[in-house]
C-alpha positions as CSV (number, residue, x, y, z in Angstrom):
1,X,13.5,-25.1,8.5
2,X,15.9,-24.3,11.3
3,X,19.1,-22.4,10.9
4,X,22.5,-22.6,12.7
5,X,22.6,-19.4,13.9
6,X,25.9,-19.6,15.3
7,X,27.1,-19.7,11.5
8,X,25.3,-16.6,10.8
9,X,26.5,-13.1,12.0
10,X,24.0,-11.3,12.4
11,X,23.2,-8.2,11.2
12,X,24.4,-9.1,7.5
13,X,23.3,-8.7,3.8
14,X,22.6,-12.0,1.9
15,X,22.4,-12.0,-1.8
16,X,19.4,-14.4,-2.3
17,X,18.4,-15.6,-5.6
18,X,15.4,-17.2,-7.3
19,X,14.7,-19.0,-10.3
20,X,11.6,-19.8,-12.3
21,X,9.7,-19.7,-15.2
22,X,9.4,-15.9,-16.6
23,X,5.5,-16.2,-16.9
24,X,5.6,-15.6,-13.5
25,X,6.0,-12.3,-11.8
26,X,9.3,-13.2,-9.7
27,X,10.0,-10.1,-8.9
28,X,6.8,-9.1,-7.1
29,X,6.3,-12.6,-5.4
30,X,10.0,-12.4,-4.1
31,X,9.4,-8.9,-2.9
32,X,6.1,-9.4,-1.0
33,X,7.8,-12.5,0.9
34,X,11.0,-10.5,1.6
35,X,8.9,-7.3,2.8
36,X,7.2,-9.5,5.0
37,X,9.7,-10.1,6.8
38,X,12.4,-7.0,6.6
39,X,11.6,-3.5,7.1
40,X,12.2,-1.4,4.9
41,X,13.3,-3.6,2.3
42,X,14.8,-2.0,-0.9
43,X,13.3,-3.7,-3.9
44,X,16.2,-1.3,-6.1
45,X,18.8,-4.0,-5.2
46,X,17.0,-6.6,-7.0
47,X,18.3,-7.4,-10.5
48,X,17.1,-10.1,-13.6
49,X,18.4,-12.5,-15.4
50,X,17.1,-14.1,-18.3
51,X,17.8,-17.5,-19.6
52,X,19.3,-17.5,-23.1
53,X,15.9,-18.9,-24.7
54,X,13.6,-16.7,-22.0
55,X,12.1,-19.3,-20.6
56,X,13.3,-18.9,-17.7
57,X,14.3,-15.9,-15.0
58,X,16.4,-15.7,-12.0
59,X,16.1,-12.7,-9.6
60,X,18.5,-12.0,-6.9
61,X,18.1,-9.0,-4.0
62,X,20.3,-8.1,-1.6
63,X,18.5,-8.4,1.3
64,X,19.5,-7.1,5.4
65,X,18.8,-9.7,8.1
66,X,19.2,-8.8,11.7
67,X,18.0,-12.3,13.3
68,X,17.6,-16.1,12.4
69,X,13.8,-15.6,12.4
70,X,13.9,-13.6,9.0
71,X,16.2,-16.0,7.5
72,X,13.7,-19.0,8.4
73,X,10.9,-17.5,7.2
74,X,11.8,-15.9,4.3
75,X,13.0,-19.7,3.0
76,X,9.7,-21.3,4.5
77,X,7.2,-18.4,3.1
78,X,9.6,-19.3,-0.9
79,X,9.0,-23.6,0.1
80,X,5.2,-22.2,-0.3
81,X,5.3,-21.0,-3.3
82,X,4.8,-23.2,-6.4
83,X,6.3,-20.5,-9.0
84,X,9.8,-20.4,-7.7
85,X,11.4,-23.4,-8.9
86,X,15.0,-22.7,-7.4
87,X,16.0,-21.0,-4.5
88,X,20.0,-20.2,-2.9
């Protein structure tokens, strides 16, 4: 994945959310891939959502990026992983 980084301004905050089935621990997985690649992350901006028959969970963090590299691999590092089902 490549990003337009002229459509980025850089450094930012991105809410990023996830989505997938709640037998999986979303929350850690998201935060080991986002700690991976920003310092310092602060998993307290993270926040839940479950569906209305808890099946399913969506996470979202709010999440400081200071270049296009963290941006591409945060999305290629989620692609990987077969638990999260959604990703925006």
């Amino acid at each position: 994945m490549s990003i337009n980084e002229d459509l980025w301004d850089f450094p930012c905050e991105i809410k990023l959310k996830v989505m997938g089935l709640s037998q999986h621990p979303l929350s850690d997985i998201l935060t080991e891939i986002v700690e991976k690649h920003v310092t310092g992350f602060d998993r307290s901006t993270l926040s839940t959502r479950d569906s209305k028959q808890g099946k399913y969970i969506s996470i979202t963090a709010t999440v400081p990026l200071t270049h296009k590299s963290q941006v591409e691999g945060i999305y290629a590092d989620l692609d990987k992983r077969e638990e999260i089902a959604w990703k925006l």
